[in-house]
Structure formats: C-alpha cells, structure tokens
MARBA-3410 file (N, C-alpha, C, O; in Angstrom, 1 decimal):
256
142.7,105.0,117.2,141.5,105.8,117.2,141.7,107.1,117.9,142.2,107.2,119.0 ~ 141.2,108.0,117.1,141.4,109.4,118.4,140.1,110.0,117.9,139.4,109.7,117.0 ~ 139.9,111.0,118.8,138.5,111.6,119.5,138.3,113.2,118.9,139.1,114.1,119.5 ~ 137.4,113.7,117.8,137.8,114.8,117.7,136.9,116.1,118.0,135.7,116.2,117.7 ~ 137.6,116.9,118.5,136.0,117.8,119.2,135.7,118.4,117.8,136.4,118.4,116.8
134.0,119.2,118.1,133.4,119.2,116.9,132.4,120.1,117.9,132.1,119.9,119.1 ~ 132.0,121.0,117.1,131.1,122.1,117.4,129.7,121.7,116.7,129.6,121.4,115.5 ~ 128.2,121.9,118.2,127.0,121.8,117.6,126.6,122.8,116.5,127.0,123.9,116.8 ~ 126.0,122.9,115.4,125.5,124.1,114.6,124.1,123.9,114.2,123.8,124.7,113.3 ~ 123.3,123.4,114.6,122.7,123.3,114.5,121.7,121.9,115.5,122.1,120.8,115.6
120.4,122.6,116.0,120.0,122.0,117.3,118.5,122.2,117.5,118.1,123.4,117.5 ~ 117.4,121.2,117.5,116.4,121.5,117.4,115.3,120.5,118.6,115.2,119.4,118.1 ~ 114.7,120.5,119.4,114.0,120.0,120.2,113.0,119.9,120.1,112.3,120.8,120.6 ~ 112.3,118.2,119.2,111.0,118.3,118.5,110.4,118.5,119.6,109.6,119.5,119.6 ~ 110.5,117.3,121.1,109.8,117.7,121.9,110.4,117.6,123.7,111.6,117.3,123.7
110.0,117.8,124.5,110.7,117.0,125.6,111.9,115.5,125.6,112.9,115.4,126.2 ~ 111.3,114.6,124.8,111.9,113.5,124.4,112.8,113.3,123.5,113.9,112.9,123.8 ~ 112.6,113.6,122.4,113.6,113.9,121.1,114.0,115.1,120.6,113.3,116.1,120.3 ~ 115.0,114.9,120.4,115.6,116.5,120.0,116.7,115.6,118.1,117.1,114.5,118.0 ~ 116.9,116.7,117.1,117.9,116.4,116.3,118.5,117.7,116.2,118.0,118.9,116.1
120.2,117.4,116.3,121.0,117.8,116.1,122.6,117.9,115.0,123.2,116.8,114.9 ~ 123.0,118.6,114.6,124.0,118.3,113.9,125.5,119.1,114.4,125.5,120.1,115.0 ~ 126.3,118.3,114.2,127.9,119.0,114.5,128.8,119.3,112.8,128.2,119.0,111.8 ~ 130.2,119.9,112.7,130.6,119.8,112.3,131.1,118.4,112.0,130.8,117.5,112.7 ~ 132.0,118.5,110.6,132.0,117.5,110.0,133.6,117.4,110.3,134.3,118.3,109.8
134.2,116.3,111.2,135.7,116.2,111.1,136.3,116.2,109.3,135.7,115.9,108.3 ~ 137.6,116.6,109.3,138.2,116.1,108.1,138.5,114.9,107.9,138.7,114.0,108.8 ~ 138.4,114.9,106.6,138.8,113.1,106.4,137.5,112.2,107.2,137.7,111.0,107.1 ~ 136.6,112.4,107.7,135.4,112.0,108.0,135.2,111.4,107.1,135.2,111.9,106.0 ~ 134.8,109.5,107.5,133.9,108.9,106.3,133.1,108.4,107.0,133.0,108.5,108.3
132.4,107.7,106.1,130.8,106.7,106.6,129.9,106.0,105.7,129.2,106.6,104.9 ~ 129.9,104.9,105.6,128.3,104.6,104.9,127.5,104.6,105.3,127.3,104.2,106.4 ~ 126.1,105.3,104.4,125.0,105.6,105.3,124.4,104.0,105.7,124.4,102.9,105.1 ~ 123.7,104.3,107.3,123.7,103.0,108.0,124.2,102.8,109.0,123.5,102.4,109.9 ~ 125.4,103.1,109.1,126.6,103.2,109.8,126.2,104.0,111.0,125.3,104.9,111.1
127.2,103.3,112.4,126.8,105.0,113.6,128.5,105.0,113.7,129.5,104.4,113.1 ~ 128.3,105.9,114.8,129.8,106.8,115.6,129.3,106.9,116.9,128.2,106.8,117.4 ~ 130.4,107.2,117.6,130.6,107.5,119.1,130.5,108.8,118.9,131.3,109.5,118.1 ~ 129.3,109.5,119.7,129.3,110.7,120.4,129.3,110.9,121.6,128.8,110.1,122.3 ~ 130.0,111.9,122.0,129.7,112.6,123.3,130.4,113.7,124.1,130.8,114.6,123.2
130.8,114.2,125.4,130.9,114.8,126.3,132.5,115.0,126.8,133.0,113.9,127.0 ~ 133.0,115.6,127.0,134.5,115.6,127.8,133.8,116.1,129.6,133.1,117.0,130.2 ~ 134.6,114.7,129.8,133.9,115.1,131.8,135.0,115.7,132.7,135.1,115.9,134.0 ~ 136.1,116.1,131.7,137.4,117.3,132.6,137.4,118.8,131.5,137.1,118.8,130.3 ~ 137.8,119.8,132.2,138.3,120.6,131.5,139.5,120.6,130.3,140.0,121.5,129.6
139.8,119.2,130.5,141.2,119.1,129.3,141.8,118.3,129.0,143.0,117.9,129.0 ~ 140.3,117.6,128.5,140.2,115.8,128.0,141.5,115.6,127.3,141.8,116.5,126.6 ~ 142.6,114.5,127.4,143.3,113.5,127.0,143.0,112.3,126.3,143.1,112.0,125.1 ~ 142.5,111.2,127.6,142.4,110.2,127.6,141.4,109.2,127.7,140.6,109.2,128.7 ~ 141.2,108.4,126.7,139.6,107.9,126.7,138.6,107.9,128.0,137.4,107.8,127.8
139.2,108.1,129.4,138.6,108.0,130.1,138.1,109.4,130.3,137.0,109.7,130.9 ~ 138.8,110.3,129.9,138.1,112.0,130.4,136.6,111.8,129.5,135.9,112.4,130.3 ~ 135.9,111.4,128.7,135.1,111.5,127.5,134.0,110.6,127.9,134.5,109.8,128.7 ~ 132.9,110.5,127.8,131.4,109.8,128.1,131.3,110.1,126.6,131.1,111.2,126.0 ~ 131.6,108.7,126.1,130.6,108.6,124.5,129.5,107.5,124.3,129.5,106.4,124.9
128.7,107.7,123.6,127.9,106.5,123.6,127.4,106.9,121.5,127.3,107.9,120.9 ~ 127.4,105.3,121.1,126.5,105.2,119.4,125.6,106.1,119.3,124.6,106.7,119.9 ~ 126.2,106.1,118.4,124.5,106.7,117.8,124.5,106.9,116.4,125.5,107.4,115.8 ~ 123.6,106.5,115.7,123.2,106.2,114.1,123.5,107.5,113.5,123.2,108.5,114.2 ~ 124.1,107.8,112.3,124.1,108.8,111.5,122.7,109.0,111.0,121.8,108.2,110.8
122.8,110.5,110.9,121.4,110.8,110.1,121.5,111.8,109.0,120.5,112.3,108.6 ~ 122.4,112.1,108.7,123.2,112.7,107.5,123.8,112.1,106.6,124.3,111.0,106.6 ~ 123.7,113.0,105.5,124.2,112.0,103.7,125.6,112.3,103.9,125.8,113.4,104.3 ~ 127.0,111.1,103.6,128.0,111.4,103.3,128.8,112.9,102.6,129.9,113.3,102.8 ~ 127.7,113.4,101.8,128.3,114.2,101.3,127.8,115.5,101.9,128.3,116.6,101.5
126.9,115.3,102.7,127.0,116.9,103.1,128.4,116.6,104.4,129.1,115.7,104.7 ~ 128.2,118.5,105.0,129.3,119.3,105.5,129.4,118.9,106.6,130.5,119.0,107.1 ~ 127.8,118.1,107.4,127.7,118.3,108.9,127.7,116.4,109.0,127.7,115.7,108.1 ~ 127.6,116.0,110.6,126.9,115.0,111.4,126.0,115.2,112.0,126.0,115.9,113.0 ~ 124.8,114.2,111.5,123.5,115.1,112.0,123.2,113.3,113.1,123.5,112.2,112.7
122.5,113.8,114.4,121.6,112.6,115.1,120.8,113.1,115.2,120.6,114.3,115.1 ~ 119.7,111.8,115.4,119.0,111.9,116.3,118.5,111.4,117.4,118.3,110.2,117.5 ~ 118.3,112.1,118.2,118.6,111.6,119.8,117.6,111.3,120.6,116.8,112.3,120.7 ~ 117.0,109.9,121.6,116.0,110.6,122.3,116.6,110.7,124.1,117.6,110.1,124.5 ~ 115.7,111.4,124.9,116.5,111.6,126.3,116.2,110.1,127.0,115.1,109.5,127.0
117.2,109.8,127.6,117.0,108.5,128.7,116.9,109.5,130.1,117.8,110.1,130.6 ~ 115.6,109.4,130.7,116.0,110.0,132.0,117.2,109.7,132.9,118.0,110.6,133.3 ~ 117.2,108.5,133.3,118.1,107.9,133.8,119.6,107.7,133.1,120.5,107.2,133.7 ~ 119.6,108.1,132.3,120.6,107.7,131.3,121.9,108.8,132.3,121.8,109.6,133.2 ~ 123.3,108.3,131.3,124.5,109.1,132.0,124.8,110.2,130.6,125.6,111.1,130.9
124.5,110.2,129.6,124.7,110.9,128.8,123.8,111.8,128.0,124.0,113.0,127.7 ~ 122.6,111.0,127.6,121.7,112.1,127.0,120.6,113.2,127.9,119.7,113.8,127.2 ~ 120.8,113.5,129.4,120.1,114.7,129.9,121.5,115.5,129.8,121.4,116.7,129.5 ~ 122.5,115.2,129.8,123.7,116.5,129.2,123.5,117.1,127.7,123.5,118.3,127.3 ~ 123.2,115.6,126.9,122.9,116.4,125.8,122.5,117.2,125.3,123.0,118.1,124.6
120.8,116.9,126.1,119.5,118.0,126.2,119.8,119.0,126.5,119.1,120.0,126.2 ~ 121.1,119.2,127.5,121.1,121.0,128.1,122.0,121.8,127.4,122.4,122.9,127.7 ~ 122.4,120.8,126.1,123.2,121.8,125.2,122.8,122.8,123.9,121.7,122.6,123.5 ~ 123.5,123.8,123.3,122.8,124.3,122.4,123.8,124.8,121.4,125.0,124.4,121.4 ~ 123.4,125.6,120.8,124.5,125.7,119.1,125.7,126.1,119.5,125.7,126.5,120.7
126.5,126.1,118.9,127.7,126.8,119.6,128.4,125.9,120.6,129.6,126.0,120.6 ~ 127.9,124.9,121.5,128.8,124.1,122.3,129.7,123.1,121.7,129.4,122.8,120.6 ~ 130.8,122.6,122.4,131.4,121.8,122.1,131.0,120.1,122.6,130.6,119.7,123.7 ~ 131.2,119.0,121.1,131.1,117.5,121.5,132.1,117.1,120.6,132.9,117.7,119.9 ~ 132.0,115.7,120.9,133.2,114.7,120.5,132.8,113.7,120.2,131.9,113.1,120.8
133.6,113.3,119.1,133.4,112.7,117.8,134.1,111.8,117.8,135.2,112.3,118.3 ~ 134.5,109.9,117.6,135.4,109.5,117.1,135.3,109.7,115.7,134.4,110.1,114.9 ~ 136.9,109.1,115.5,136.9,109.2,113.8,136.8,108.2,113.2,137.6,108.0,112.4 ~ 135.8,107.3,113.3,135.5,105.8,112.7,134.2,105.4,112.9,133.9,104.9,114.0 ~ 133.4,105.5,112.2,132.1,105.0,111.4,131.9,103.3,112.1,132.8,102.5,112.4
131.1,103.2,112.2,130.8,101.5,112.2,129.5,101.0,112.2,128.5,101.7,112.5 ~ 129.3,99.2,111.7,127.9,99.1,111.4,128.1,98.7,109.8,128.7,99.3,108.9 ~ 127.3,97.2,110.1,126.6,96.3,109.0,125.9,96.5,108.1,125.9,96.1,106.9 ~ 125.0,97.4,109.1,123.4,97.2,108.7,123.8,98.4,107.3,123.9,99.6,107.4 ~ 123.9,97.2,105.8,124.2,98.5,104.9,123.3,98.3,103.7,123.4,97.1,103.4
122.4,98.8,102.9,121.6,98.1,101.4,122.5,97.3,100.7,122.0,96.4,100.0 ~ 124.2,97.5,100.8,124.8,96.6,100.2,124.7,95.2,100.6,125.0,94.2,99.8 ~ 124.4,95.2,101.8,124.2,93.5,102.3,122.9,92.5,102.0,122.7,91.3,102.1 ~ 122.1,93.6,101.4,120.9,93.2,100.7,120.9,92.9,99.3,121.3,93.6,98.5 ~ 120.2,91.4,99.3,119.9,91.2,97.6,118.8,92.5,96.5,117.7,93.1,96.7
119.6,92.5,95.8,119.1,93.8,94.8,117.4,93.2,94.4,116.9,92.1,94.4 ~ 116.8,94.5,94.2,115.4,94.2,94.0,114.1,94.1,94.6,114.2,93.3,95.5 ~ 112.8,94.7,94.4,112.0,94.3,95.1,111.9,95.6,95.8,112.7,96.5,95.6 ~ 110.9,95.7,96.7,110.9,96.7,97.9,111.6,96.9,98.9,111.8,95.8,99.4 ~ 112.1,97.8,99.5,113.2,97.8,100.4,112.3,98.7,101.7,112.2,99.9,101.7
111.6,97.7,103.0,110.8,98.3,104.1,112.1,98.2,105.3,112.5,97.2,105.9 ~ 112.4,99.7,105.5,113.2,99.9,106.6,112.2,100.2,108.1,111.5,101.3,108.1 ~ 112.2,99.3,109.1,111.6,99.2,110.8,112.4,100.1,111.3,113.6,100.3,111.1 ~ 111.6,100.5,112.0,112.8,101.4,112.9,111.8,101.6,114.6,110.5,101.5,114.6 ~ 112.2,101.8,115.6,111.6,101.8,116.5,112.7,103.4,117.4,113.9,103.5,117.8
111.6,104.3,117.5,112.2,105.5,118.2,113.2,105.9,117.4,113.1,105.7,116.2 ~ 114.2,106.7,117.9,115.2,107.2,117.4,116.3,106.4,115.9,117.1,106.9,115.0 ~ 115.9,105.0,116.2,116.7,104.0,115.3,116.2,104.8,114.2,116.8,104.6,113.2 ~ 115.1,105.6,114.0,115.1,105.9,112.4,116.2,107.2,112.0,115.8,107.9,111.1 ~ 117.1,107.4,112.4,118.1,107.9,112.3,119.2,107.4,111.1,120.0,108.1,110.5
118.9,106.2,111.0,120.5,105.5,109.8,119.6,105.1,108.7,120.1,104.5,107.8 ~ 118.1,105.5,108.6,117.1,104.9,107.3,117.0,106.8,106.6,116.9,107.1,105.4 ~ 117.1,107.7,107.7,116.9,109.2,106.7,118.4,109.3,105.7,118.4,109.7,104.5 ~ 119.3,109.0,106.4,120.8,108.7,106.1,120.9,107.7,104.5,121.7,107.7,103.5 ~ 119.8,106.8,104.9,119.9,105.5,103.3,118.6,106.1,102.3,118.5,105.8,101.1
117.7,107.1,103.0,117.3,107.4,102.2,117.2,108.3,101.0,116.5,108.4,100.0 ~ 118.5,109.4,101.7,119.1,110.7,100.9,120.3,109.7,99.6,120.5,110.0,98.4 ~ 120.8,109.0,100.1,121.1,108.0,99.3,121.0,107.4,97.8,121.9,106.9,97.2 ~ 119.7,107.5,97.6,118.5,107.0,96.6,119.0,105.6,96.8,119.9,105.2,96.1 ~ 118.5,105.0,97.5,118.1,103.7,97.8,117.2,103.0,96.6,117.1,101.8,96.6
116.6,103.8,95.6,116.2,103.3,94.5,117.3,102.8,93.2,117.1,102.1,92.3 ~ 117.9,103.2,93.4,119.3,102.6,92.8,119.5,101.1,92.7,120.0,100.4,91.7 ~ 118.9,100.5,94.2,119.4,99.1,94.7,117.8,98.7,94.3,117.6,97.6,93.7 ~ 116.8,99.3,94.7,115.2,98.4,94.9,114.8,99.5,94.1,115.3,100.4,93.6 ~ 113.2,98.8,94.0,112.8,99.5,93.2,111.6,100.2,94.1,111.0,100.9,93.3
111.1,100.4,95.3,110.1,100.9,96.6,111.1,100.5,97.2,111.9,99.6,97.2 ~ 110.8,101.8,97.9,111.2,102.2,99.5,110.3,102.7,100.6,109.7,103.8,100.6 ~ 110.2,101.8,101.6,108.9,102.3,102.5,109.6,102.0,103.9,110.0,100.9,104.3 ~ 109.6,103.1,104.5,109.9,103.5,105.9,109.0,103.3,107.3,108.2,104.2,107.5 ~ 109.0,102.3,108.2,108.1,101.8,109.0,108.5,102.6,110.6,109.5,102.1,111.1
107.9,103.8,111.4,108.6,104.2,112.6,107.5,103.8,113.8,106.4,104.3,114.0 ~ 108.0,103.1,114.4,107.1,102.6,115.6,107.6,103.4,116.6,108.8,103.4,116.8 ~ 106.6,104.2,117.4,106.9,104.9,118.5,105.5,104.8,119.4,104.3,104.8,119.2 ~ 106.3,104.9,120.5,104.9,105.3,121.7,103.3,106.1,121.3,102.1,105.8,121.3 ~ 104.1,107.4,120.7,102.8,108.5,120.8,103.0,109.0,119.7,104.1,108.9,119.1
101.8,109.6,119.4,102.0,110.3,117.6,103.1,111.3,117.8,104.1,111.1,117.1 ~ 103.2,112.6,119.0,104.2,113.0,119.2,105.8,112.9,118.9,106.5,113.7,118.4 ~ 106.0,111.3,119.4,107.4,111.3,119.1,107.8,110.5,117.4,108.7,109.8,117.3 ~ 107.2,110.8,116.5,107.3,110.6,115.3,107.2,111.7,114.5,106.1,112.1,114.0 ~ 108.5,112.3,114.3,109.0,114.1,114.1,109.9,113.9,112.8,110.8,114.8,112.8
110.0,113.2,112.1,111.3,113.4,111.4,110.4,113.3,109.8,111.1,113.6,108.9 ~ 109.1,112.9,109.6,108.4,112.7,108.6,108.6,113.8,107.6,108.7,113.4,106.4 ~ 108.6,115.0,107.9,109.1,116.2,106.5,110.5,116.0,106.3,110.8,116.2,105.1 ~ 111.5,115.6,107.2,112.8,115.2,106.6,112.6,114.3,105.7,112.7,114.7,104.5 ~ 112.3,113.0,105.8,112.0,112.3,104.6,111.3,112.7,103.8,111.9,112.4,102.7
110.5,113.2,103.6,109.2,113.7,102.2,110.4,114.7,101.7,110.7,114.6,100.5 ~ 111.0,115.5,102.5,112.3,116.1,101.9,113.0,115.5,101.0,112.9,115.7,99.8 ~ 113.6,115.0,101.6,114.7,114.0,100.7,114.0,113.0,99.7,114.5,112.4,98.7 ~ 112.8,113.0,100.1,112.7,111.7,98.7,112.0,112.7,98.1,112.5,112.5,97.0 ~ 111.2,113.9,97.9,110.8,114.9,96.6,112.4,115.2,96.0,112.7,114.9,94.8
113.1,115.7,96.7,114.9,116.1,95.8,115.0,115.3,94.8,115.5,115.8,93.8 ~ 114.7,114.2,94.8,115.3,112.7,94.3,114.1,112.3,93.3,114.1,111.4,92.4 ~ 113.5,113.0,93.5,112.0,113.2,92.5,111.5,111.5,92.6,111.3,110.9,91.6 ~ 111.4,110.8,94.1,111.1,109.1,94.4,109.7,109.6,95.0,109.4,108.9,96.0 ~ 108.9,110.5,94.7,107.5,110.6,95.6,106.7,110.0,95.6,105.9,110.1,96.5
106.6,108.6,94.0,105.7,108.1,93.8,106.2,106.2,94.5,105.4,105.3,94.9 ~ 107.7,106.3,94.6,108.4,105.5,94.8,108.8,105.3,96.0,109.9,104.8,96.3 ~ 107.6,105.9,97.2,108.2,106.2,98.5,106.6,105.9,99.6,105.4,106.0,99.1 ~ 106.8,105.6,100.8,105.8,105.5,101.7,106.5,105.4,103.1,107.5,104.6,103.4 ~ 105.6,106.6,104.1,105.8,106.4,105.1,105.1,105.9,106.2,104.1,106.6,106.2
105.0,104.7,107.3,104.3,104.4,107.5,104.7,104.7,109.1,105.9,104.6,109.5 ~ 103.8,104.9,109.9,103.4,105.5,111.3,103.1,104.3,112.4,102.0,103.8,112.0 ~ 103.4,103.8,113.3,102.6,103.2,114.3,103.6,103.8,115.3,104.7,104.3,115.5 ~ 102.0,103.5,116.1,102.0,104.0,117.5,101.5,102.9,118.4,100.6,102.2,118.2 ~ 102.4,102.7,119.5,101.6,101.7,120.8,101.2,102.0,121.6,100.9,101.2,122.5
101.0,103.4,121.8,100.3,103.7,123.3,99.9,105.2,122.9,100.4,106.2,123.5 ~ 99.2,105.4,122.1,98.6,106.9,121.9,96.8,106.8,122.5,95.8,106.1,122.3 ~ 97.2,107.6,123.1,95.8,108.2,124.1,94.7,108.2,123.1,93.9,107.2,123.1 ~ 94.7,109.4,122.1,94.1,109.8,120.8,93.7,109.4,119.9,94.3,109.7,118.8 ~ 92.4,108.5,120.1,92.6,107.8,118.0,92.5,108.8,117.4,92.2,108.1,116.4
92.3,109.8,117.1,92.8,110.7,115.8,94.0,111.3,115.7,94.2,112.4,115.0 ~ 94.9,110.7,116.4,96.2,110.5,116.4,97.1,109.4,116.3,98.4,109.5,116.1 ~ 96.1,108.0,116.5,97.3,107.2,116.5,97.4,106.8,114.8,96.6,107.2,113.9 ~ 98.6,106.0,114.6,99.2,106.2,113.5,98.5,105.1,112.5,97.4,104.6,112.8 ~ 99.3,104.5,111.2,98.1,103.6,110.3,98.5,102.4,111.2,97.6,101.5,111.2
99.4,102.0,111.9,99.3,100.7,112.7,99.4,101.3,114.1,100.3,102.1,114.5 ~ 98.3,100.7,114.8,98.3,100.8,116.2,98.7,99.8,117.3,98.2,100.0,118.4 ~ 99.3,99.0,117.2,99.9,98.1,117.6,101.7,98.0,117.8,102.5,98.8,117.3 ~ 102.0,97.1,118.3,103.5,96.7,118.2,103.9,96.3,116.4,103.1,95.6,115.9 ~ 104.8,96.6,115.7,105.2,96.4,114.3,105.0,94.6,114.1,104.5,94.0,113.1
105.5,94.0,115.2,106.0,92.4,114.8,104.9,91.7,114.9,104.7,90.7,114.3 ~ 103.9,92.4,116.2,102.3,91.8,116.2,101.1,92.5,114.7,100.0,92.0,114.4 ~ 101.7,93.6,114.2,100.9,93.6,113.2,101.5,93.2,112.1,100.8,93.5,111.1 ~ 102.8,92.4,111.6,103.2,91.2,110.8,102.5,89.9,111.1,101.9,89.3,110.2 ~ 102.5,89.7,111.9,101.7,88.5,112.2,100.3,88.8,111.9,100.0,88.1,110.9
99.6,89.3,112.3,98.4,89.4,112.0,97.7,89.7,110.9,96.5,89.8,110.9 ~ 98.6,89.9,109.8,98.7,90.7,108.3,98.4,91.7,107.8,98.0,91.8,106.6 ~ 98.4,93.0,108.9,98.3,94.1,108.7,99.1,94.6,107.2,98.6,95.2,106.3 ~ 100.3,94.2,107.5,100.7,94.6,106.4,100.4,94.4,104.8,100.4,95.4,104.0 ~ 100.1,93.0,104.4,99.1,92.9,103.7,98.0,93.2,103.2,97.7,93.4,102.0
96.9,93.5,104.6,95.7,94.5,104.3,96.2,95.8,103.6,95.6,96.5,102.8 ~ 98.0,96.2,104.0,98.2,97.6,102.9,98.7,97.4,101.7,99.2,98.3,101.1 ~ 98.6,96.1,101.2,98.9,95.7,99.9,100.3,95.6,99.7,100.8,95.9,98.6 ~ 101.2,95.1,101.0,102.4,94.7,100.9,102.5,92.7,100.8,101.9,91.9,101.5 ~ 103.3,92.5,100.0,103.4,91.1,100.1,104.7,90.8,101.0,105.8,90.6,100.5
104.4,90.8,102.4,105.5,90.0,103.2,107.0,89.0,102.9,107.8,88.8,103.8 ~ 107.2,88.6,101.9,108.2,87.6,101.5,109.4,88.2,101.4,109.7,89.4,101.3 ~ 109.8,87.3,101.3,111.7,87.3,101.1,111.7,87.7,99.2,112.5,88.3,98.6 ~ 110.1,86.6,98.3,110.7,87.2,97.4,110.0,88.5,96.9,109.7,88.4,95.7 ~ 109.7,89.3,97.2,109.3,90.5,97.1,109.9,92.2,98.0,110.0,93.4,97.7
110.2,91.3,99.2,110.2,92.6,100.2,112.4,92.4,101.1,112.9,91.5,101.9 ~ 113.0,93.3,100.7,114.2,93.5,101.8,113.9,94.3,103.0,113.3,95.4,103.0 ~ 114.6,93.5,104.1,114.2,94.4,105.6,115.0,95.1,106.0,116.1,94.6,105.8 ~ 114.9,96.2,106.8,116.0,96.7,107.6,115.5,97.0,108.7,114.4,97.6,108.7 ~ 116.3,96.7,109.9,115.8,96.9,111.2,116.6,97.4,112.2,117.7,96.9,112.5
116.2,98.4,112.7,117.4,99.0,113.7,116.0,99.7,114.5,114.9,100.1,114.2 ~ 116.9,99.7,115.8,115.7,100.2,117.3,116.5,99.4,118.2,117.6,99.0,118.0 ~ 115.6,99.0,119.6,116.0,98.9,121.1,115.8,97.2,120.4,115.1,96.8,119.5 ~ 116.8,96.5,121.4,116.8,95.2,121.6,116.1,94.5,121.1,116.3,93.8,120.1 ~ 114.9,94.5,121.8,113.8,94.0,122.0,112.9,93.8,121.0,112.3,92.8,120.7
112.7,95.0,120.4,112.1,95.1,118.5,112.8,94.6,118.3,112.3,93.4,118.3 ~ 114.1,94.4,117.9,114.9,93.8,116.8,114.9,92.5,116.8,115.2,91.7,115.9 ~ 114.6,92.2,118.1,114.6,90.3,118.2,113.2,89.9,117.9,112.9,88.9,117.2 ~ 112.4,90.7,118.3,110.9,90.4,117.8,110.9,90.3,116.1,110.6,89.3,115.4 ~ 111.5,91.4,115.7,111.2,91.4,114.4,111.9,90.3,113.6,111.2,89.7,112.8
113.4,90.0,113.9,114.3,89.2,113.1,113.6,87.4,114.0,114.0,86.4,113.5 ~ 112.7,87.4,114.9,111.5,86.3,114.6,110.7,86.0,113.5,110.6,85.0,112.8 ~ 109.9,87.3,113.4,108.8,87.3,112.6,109.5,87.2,111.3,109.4,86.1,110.7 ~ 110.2,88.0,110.9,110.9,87.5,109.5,111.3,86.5,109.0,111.2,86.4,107.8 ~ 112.2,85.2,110.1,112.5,84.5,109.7,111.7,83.4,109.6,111.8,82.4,108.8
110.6,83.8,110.6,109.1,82.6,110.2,108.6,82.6,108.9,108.2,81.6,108.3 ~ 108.8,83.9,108.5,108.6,84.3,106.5,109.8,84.0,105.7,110.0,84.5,104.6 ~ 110.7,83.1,106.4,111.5,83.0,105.1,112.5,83.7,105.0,113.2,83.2,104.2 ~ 112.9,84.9,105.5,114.0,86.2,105.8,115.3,85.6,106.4,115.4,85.0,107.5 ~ 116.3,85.8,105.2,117.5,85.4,105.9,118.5,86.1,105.9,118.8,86.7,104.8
119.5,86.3,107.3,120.7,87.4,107.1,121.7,87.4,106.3,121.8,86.2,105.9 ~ 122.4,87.9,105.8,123.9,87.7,105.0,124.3,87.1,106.1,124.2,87.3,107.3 ~ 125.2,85.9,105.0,126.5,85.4,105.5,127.7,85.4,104.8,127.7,84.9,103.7 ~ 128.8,85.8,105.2,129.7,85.8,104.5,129.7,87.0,103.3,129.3,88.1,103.5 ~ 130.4,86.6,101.8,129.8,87.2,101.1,128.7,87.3,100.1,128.4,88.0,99.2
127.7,85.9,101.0,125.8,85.9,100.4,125.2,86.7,101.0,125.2,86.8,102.2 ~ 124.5,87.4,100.0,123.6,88.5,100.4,122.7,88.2,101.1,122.2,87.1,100.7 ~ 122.2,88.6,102.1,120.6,88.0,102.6,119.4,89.0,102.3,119.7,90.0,101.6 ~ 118.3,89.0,102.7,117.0,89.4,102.6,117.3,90.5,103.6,117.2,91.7,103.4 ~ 117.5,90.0,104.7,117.1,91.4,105.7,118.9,91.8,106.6,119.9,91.1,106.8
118.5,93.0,106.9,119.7,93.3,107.8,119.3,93.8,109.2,118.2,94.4,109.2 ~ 119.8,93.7,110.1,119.5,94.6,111.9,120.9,95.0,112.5,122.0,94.5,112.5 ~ 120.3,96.2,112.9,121.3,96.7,114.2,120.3,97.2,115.2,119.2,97.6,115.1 ~ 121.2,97.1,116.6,121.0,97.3,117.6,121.0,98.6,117.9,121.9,99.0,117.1 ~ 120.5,99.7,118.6,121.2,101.0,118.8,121.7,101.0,120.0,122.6,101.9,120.2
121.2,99.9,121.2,122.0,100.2,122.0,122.7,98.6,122.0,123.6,98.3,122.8
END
C-alpha cells in the first residue's frame, strides 16, 4: 500500500459541524461506489513512513468517473484529525491511500423492489456516491433516509435532487429528513424521532412504504450505534445479510 498526496480543490463549510470537500483524483485510482479510503494529514515536514501520516475512513462521495475524491466530513471536537481538517482550505495538501474498501455495495443486494439507503450524519456520504450511479438499474425506487440531530446538519439534499434530475429518476426518487433533537418544529424533519424507533412504530408505513424484505433493500451506514439499532429492527422484519455468494436484503457499514 502506499500513501499519495493529493491537493484540496475544492472546500465548502455547510456549517460549523460539517464541511464537504474534494481532492484530486490519484492515477490509477479505483472504487466502487459504497466503498471508503484512508484520508488524511502528514504530522512531519517529509512524511515517509506510515507513522509520519494521521489517516482515518472516510466514505466516498464522488462517482467513479469523475476527476476528483469528494467527502464528507463532520468535526469531532475532540477528535485527533478532523479540527485539522476544518483549518484547511483549497490549495492545501492531504493524503490519500491507494485502495478503496467496503462491502456495503447494491451488488450485494437481491435485484428489485425499493432500494432505502439509512444514513446517520455524515454516513450519507457513500449513498450520494450509489446514487450518481443510477442505482435504478438494480431497483426500481430509491429513497434516501438522513438522520441527524438538527435540521441544520442535513446539507447535502440539492446534491442529490442533483444527481437524480441528470439521470432524469425525479419521479423514481425520495428524500427523507429526520431529525432527533431540533429545537424548531418548523424545522424538524418528516421523522422526528430516532430512524429504528420510527420503524417500529410504523412511521414508515404511514408514508406508504411497505417494510419487508419482499418489497424494500436496505442500506445502512452511520456511527455504531444506528447501525446496530437498525440491523435489529430489520432483522425482526425478516432482513437478511449476504452470505457468501447469496445475496441478502440489506447491507451495513460502520463509519467509524
């Protein structure tokens, strides 16, 4: 494996918390969308050795075929890598491995039916990536679920309406909002609750989703904690992972 520096070109800071960004695109760079990479930082003036480098995952949010690697990031205060992030801007230098990785792909899903990608915070980073894609190729609906704290940090909604008008899927497309802690009800999103407690409770249904394995494929990526919540609730419905080379209903990744 080797490490390749890579120039920011682009850098945008929706708010205090989340920022998206893109670098060049190494040569010979691959990926399926889904997939993340090691980004990050050189902590000497004249990195060598895996140890000069602070990298940490992070989900692609760019189509294979464009030029750049795009994330999206949110700040950990505490964290050791993303308040460096935040103090960067176009033109700076980061570092890239050259190897893609990650499961979580629509090929691991049985063909058909609706395809509802979960995402919690920044995890919706590797669903903008499946959705430039045309993920309608594999399903026939695609509906995008981003659970975040505050209406605030759910910023990437014209990227998608983007990419799915290109693809002329506008009619074949839904974005869906929740929020768990917005101040504002005329702000909070169409689910106001945690995503796995309004499965249970059949929120989703009241939106005219039929829950099942034989109707609906999942995808799930976010912090721990959702993803174990959620790959509960699913499996209580019947939702099962690939094994081997059987396809399953739903897929998850972790982001950290």
């Amino acid at each position: 494996m080797s490490i390749h520096a890579v120039t920011i070109t682009e850098l945008e800071h929706h708010n205090d918390r989340v920022m998206f960004f893109s670098v060049t695109k190494p040569e010979g760079f691959h990926f399926q969308p889904g997939q993340f990479v090691r980004c990050g930082v050189a902590l000497v003036s004249d990195p060598k050795n895996e140890e000069d480098f602070l990298m940490r995952p992070y989900s692609i949010a760019s189509h294979p075929q464009e030029n750049r690697i795009s994330f999206y990031v949110a700040r950990v205060l505490d964290g050791a890598l993303t308040p460096k992030l935040f103090d960067l801007k176009v033109g700076d230098t980061l570092y890239l491995d050259d190897t893609a990785y990650g499961l979580m792909l629509p090929s691991r899903l049985e063909a058909g039916g609706t395809l509802i990608c979960f995402a919690s915070g920044t995890g919706l980073s590797a669903f903008l990536s499946i959705v430039k894609d045309n993920p309608w190729k594999r399903f026939d609906n695609v509906v995008v679920v981003h659970c975040a704290r505050c209406a605030k940090d759910i910023t990437l909604t014209d990227a998608f309406s983007q990419a799915v008008h290109e693809q002329g899927r506008d009619v074949n497309f839904r974005f869906i909002a929740a929020t768990t802690r917005e101040p504002d009800p005329t702000q909070c999103g169409e689910i106001n609750k945690r995503v796995p407690q309004a499965i249970v409770d059949g929120d989703f249904e009241k939106m005219g989703f039929t829950l099942t394995p034989q109707w609906v494929r999942a995808m799930i990526c976010g912090n721990p904690a959702f993803v174990d919540s959620m790959k509960k609730v699913l499996k209580d419905r019947g939702f099962t992972a690939p094994r081997g080379e059987k396809l399953g209903t739903y897929v998850a990744e972790n982001f950290w």
